[in-house]
KETOR-623849 format. One record per residue: residue in one letter; y, z, x of N, C-alpha, C in turn. Coordinates in steps of 0.05 Angstrom, whole numbers, plus 5000, padded with zeros to 4 digits. Each point is the difference from the previous one (the first is absolute). Layout:
<sites>
AYZXYZXYZX/...
</sites>
This chain:
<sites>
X711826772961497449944989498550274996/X500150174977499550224992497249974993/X498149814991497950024998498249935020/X501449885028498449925029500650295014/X499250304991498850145013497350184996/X499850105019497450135003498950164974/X502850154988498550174980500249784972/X501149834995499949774971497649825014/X499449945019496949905009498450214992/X499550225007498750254996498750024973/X502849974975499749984975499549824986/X499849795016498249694989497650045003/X499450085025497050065001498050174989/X501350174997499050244978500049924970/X500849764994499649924972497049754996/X498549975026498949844998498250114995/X498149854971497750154995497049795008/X498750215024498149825024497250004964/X499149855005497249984979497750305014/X498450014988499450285002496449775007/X497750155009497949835012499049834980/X499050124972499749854986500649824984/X503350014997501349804995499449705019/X500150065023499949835025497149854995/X497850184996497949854996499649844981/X500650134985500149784970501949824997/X501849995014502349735009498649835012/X498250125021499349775025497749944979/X498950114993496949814984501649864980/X501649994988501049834986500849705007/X501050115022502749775025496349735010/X497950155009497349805014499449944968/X499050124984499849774974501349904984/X502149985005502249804994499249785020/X500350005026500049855022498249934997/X497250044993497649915003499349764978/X501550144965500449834974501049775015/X502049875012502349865002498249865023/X497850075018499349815020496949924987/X499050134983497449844982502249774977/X502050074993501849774988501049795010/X500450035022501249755020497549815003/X498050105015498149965011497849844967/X500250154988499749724968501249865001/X502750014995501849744997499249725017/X500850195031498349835020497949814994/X497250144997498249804993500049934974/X500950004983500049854971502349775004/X501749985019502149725009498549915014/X498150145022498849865021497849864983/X498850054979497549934983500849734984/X502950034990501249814996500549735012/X502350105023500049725024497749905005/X497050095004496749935004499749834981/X500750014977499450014969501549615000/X502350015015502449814998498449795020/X499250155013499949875031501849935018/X501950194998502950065021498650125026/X498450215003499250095024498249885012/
</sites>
C-alpha cells in the first residue's frame, strides 16, 4: 500500500486548498440566509395549510 504512507499523506495534504478569511465569511453569511429564506418558507407554508384546515374546519 504505497499510498498509506506518511510522505503520499504528506502530499495529499499539501494539495488542500483551506478558504482564506474572507472566503469563509462570505460562505457563512450565505449558508444563515439561505437557512433563514427556507425557515420564513416553511413557517408560511405552515400557516397558509394551517389557515386552510381552520378554513375546512379539520382543526
Amino acid at each position: 500500500m504505497k499510498w498509506f504512507s506518511f510522505s503520499a499523506i504528506w502530499k495529499e495534504i499539501s494539495k488542500i486548498r483551506w478558504p482564506k478569511k474572507g472566503d469563509l465569511v462570505t460562505n457563512s453569511i450565505q449558508v444563515i440566509i439561505f437557512t433563514g429564506f427556507f425557515v420564513l418558507f416553511f413557517a408560511l407554508c405552515l400557516a397558509v395549510i394551517s389557515a386552510i384546515l381552520n378554513a375546512l374546519g379539520v382543526l
